[in-house]
C-alpha positions, -999 to +999 in steps of 0.1 A: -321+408+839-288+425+832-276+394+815-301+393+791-300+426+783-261+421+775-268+387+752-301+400+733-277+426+708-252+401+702-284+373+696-299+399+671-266+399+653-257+365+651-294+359+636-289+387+606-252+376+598-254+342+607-286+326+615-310+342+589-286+331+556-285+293+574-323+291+581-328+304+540-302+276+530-323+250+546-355+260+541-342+266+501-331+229+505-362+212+524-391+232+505-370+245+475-397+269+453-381+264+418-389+289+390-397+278+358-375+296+332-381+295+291-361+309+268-390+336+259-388+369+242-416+390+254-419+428+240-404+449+265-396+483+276-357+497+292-366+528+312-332+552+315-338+581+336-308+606+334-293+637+354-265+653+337-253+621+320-234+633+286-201+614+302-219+582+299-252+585+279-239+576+247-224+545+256-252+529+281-282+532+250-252+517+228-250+491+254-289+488+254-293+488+217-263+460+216-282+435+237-289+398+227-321+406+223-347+410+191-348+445+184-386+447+169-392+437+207-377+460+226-377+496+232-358+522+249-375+548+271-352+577+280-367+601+306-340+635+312-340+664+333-305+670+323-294+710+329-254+694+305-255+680+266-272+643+275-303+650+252-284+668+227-262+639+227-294+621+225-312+639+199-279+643+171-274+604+178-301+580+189-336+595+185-343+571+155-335+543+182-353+557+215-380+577+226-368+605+245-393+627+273-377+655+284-391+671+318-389+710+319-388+705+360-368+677+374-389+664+401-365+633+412-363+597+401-402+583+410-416+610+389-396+603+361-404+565+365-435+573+364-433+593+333-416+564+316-444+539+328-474+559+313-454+561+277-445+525+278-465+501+257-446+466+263-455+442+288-423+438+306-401+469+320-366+468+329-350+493+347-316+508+345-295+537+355-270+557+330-242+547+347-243+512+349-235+484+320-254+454+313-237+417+302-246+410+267-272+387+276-283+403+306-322+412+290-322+376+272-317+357+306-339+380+329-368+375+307-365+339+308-379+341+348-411+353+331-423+322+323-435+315+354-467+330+357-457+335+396-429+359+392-438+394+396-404+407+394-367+397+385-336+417+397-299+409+382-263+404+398-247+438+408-212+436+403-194+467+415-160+482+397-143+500+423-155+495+456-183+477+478-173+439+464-177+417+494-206+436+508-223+430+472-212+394+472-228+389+507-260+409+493-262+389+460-259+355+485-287+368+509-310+380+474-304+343+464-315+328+488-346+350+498-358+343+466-349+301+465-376+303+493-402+330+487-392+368+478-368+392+479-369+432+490-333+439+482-337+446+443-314+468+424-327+498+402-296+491+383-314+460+367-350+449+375-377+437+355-415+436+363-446+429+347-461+464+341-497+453+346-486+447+384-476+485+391-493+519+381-467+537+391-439+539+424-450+565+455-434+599+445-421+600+474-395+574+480-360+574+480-361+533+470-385+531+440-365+495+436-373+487+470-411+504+466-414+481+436-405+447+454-427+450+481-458+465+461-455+437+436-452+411+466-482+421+482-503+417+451-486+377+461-469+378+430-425+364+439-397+388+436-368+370+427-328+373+422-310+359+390-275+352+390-273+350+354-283+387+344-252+404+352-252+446+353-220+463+363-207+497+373-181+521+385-186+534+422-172+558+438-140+559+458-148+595+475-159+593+508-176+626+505-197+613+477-197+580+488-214+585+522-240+609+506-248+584+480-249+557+506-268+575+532-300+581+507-302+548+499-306+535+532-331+566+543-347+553+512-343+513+527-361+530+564-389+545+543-397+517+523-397+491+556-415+515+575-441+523+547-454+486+546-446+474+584-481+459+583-461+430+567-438+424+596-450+390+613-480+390+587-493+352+587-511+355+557-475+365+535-463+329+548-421+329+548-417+361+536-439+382+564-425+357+590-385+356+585-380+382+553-398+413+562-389+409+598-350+407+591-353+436+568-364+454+599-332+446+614-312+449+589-322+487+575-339+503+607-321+483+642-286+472+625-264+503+637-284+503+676-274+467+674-243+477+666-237+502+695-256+478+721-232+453+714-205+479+718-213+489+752-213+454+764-186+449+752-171+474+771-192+472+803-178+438+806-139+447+801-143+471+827-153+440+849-124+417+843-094+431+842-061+448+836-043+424+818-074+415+790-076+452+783-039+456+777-038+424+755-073+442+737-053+474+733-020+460+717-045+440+693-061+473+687-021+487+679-017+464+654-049+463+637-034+504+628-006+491+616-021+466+601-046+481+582-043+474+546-045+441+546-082+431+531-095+415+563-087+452+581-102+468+552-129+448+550-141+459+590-133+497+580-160+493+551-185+474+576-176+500+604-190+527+574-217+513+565-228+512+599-216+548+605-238+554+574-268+533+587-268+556+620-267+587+600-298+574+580-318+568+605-316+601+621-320+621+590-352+598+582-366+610+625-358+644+610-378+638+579-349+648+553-364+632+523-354+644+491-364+627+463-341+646+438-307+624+440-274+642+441-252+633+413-218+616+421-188+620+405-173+592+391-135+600+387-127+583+355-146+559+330-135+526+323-141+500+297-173+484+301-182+452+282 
């Protein structure tokens, strides 16, 4: 009994890291589920909404209104609670080019989704932050995944300035290949495109509206795919004050989402995605950092039974992983160590129902030059 207690954790783990990404690759290559893409320019709608953006506002609707994209087709929602300049910014500069709704009580992001939903009149909406910076034909090739009348909804490649690169290059692999084979929940509010006629609105309650999107458009059986091609990019944080806070609401937002719709988990009827998808998100948001800490103590339980020598050789290994410790691969396990850290935090703040839906706003300590 004891020895499967100690090999279960480190099974879980090597299934999420290791098994889970294999099994997609082959499934993706036995039963591939190819979309059909056109090169179609449906009306659509970008919905912006904005927190005390006047650093940033005036460049992300230029970025908008610069896309590759027919302008008669496409317009820009901005919905601000702003307490700085953003909607003066807005109103002395753009209002000929979006339509602005300004909320006299800022009631966080699903509200003002929401908001934006009712006043759009296009039949596909894209989402986007203030913040972020889309490639120049980042609306042009997302739409093309329209053509298929079985997508439901399209997220883009994330591409971090700053910070996070090799966890988003694993995510972006793992959102590939969810979606080669069925559906994805890992879609990013920085870029995601639905059909409007799918959603009514996001609960006003969630910390994930991306993640509440995904899985309420994949239940009406519609796919929820990833497109390398539709590239979105962004400066994060390098604070670890602000980091970690940021961090940590996402993934209370990732807990609320799974546990919201675990009638999906080992559903039958949702085929690959209720059987392998749904269930490793379970893992992956809710059980990652117990894993984690399981594994640890075994770890430990069994160096205490060999013996002196192994721990010493562990401990000057341990010595010059210090010393060590900028090198990338050192780095690397720092920032997974974090997340994890992060992980644990979420999931106790989500057992002590700390749910605010009004996000905090970061700083970002300089701007850059986006594309």
């Amino acid at each position: 009994m004891i020895n499967i207690i100690i090999i279960l954790p480190f099974l879980l783990l090597i299934w999420m890291y290791l098994g889970y990404p294999i099994l997609l690759f082959i499934l993706s290559k036995i039963r591939p589920n190819m979309i059909i893409k056109k090169s179609i320019e449906p009306y659509i709608t970008v919905i912006v909404c904005t927190f005390n953006e006047s650093a940033v506002i005036d460049r992300r609707i230029k970025n908008l209104y610069d896309q590759e994209y027919p302008k008669e087709k496409m317009e820009i929602i901005i919905v601000d609670s702003s307490t700085d300049n953003t909607r003066n910014i807005i109103k002395d500069k753009w209002m000929d080019k979006v339509i602005l709704i300004e909320e006299k009580k800022r009631s966080g992001k699903p509200k003002a989704l929401n908001l934006g939903f009712e006043k759009s009149s296009n039949e596909i909406i894209i989402l986007s932050d203030a913040p972020a910076s889309f490639d120049s034909y980042a609306i042009k090739n997302i739409v093309r995944n329209f053509a298929d009348p079985h997508v439901g909804a399209v997220t883009g490649k994330y591409k971090p300035i700053g910070g996070e690169t090799i966890f988003w290059k694993f995510k972006n692999i793992l959102r590939s290949l969810e979606g080669n084979v069925d559906s994805t929940t890992f879609l990013s509010g920085d870029l995601l495109a639905f059909r409007k006629e799918l959603l009514e609105k996001v609960d006003e309650d969630s910390l994930a509206d991306d993640v509440n999107i995904a899985i309420k458009i994949r239940e009406k059986g519609y796919r929820t795919i990833y497109d390398n091609s539709s590239i979105v990019i962004e400066k994060v944080t390098n604070t670890s004050k602000d980091f970690i806070t940021q961090k940590t609401r996402r993934a209370i937002g990732g807990i609320q989402e799974t546990m919201r719709f675990k009638w999906m988990i080992f559903n039958l009827k949702l085929g690959l995605f209720g059987m392998f998808i749904m269930p490793t998100r379970f893992l992956f948001t809710v059980l990652n950092p117990f894993i984690f800490l399981s594994c640890l103590i075994c770890i430990t339980y069994i160096l205490i039974n060999i013996n002196f020598y192994l721990i010493l050789s562990l401990s000057i290994l341990f010595s010059l992983f210090i010393v060590f410790k900028k090198s990338n691969i050192v780095r690397t396990l720092i920032n997974f160590s974090m997340t994890i850290y992060i992980q644990f935090l979420a999931v106790l703040k989500y057992l002590q129902k700390d749910l605010n839906v009004k996000w905090k706003k970061v700083k970002i300590p300089q701007l850059f030059n986006y594309p």
